[in-house]
matplotlib code that plots the C-alpha trace (Angstrom):
import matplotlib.pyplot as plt

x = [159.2, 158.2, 155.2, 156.8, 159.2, 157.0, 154.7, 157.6, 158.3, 154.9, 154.9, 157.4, 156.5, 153.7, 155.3, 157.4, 154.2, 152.5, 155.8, 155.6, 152.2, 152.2, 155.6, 153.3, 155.4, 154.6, 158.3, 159.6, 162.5, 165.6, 165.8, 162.8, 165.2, 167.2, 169.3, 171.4, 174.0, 176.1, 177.0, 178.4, 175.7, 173.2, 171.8, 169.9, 167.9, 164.6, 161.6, 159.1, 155.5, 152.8, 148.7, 145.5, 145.2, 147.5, 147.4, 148.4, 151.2, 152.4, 152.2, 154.0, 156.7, 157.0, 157.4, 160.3, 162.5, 162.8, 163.3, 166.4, 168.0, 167.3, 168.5, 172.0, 171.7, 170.4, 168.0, 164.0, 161.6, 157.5, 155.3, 151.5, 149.5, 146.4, 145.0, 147.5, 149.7, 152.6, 153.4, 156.8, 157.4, 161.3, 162.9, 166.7, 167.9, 167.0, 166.0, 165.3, 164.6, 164.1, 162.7, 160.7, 162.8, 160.7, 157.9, 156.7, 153.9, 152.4, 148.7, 149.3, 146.8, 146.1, 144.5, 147.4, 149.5, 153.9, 154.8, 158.5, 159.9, 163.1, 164.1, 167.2, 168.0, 169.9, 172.9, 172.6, 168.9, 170.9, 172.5, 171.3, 170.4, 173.0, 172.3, 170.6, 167.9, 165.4, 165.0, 163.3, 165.4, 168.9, 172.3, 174.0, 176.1, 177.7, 175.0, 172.5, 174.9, 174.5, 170.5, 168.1, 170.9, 169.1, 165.7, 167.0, 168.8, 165.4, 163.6, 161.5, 161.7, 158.8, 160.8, 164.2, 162.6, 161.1, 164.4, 167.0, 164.7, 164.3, 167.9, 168.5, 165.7, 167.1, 170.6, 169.9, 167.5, 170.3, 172.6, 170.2, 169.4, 172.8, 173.7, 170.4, 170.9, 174.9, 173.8, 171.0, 173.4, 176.0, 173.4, 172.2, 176.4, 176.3, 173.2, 172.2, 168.6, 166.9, 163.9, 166.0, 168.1, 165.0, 163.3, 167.1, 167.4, 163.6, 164.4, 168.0, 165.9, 163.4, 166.4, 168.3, 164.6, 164.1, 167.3, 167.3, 164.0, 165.8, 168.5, 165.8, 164.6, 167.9, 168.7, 165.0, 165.1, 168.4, 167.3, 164.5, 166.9, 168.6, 165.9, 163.7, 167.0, 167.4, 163.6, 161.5, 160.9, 162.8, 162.9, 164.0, 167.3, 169.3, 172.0, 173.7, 174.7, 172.7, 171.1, 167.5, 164.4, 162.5, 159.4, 159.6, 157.8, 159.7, 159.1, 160.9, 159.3, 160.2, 157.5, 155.2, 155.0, 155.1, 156.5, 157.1, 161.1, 161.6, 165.1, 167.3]
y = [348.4, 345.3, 344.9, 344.9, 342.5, 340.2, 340.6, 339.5, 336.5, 335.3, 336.1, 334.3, 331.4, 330.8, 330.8, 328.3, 326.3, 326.8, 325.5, 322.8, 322.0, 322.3, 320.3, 317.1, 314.8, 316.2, 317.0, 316.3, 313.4, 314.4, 311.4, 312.4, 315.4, 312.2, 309.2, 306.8, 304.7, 301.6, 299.3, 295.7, 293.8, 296.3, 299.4, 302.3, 304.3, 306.4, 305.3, 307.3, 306.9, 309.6, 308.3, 310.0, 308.0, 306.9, 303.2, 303.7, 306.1, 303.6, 300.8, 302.5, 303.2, 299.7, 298.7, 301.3, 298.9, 296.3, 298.8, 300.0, 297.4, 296.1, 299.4, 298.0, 294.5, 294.5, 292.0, 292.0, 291.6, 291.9, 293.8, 293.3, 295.5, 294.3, 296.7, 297.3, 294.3, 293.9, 290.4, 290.7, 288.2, 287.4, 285.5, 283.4, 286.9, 289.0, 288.5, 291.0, 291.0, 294.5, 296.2, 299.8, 300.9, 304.3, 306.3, 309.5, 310.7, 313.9, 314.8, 317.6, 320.3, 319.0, 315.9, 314.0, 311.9, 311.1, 308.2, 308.3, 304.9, 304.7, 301.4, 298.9, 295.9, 293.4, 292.8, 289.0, 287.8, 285.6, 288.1, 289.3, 293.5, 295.6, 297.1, 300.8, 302.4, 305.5, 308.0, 311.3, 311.6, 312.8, 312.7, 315.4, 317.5, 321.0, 322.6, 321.7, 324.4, 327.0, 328.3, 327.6, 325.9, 322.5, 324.1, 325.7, 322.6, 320.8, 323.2, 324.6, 328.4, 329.5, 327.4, 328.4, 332.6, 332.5, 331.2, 333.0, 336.1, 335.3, 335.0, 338.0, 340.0, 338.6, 339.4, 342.7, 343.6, 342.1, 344.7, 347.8, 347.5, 346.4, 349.6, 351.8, 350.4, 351.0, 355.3, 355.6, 353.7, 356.7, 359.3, 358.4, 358.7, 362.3, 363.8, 365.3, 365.8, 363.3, 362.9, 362.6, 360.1, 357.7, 358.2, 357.2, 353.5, 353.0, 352.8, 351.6, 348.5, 348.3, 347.8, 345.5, 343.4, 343.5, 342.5, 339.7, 338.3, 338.8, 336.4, 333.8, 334.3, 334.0, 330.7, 329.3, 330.1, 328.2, 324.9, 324.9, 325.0, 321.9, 320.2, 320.7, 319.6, 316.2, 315.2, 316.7, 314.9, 316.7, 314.9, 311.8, 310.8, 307.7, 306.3, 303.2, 300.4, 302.1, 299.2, 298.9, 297.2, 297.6, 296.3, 296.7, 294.9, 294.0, 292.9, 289.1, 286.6, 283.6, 285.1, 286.1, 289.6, 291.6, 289.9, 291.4, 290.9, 292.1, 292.9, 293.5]
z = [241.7, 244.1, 241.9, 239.0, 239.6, 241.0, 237.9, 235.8, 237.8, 237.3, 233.8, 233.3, 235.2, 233.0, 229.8, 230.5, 232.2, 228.9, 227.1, 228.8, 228.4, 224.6, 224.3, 224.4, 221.5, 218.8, 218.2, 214.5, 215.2, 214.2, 212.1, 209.7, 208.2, 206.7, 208.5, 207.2, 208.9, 208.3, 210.8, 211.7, 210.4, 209.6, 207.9, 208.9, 207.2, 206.4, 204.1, 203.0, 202.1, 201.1, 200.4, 201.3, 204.0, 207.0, 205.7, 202.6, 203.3, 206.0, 203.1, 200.6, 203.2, 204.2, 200.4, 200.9, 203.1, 200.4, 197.4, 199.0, 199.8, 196.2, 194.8, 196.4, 195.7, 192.4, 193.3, 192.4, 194.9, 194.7, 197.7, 198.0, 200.4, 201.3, 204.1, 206.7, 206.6, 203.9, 202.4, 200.8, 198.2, 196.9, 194.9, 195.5, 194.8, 197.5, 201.1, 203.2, 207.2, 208.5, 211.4, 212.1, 214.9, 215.1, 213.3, 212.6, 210.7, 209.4, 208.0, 206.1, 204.9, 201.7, 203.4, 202.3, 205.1, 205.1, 207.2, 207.9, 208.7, 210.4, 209.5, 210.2, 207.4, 208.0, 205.4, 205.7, 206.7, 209.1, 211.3, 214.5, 214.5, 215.8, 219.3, 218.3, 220.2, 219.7, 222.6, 223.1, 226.9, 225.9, 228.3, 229.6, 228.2, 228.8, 226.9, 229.8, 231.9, 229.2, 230.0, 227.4, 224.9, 225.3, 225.0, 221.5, 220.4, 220.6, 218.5, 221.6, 220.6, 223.1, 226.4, 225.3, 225.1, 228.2, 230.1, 228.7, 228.7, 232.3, 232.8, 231.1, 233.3, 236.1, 236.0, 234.8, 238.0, 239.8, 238.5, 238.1, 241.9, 243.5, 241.8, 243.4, 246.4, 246.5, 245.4, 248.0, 250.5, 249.7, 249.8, 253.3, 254.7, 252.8, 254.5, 257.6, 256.9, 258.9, 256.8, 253.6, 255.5, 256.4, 252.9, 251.5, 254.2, 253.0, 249.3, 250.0, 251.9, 248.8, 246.2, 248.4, 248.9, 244.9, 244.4, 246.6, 244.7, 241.6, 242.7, 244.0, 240.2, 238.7, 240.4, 240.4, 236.2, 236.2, 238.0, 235.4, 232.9, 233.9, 235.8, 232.2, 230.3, 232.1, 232.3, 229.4, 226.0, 223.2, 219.6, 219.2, 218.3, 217.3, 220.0, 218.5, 221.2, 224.0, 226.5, 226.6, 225.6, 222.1, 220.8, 217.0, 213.6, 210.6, 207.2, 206.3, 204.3, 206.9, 208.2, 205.6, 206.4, 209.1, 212.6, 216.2, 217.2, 221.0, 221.7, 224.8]

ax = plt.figure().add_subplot(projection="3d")
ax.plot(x, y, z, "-o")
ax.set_aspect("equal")
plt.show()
């Protein structure tokens, strides 16, 4: 039984190491599904591109920022691509100043790529962008209590098995062996039989061992839980008015294409 439960334990410790290890961003933002959000002074929203090459998938999603906002202006704008820059070319009717606040992009079987944009346009060229930031570190919240809620919420089916699974094992041992221990415990107070009565204290001493490394388990799995909650990289999300630092392009014609806007 000692070998077995230490067998599980290290089974289980490396399947959450190798959930870990193939976490590595690659996580599908939750924004990419489809995002749109009105603020003060802003928009945000998602543009698409698809081409059979990165470039031109990115260019296409570029030209994406202007057409929506002229699809709720009504005004007419022109885009040239030329490589991977974007000159965007209006007239008195439509301005627009934009920034990519995050992107994701997918090559897909078919040798065709997506690039999803997640941009926010200014309503008034002149405005200054609403405080929004992108973040794959998310705050706590009661589901970082609840083991392997966090894990599940993130899309992480191979973390959030392994530590409720562990819990589960866990817990159970803790039970199945509290109870073996408590029966061998009675056994040894209704014999007389010597040797039954040591072989009864040996196993009684086994259970109460195993169980005792099933409770080390149980709380070691649950630490992980929130330690792995708090630090690891999950998908990224959209927190409007968080504090921080960004380092974003966006399209405007004041600057004849693409510019770099740092923001605090």
């Amino acid at each position: 039984m000692r070998r077995a439960i230490t067998m599980l334990l290290y089974l289980l410790g490396l399947g959450l190491w190798q959930a870990t290890a193939q976490q590595a961003g690659g996580l599908r933002p939750d924004w990419a599904d489809g995002y749109f959000r009105e603020l003060q002074g802003s928009y945000i929203e998602v543009a698409t591109g698809n081409g059979t090459d990165y470039s031109l998938a990115r260019g296409k999603a570029i030209s994406n920022i202007v057409t929506k906002r002229n699809l709720a202006s009504g005004g007419r704008y022109t885009v040239q691509m030329a490589g991977e820059s974007s000159n965007v070319g209006t007239n008195e009717e439509l301005t627009v100043k934009a920034r990519i606040l995050d992107e994701y992009v997918e090559h897909r079987g078919d040798g065709n790529w997506t690039v999803y944009l997640l941009v926010q346009t200014c309503k008034n060229p002149q405005n200054d962008y609403d405080a929004v930031s992108v973040s794959d570190r998310h705050p706590m919240t009661w589901l970082t209590f609840v083991p392997g809620m966090v894990q599940l919420d993130r899309g992480q089916k191979g973390k959030t098995m392994a530590i409720i699974g562990g819990e589960v094992a866990m817990i159970g041992g803790i039970i199945a062996l509290e109870g073996a221990r408590a029966s061998y415990s009675n056994k040894v107070n209704n014999t007389h039989n010597a040797k039954l009565k040591a072989s009864y204290i040996d196993n009684m001493d086994l259970c109460a061992d195993m169980r005792n490394i099933c409770i080390v388990g149980a709380v070691a799995i649950y630490a992980w839980n929130i330690i792995d909650a708090l630090v690891a990289k999950g998908p990224r999300k959209v927190y409007i008015g968080e504090a921080g630092v960004t380092v974003a392009p966006y399209a405007t014609t004041d600057g004849g294409g693409l510019a770099m806007r740092l923001n605090f």
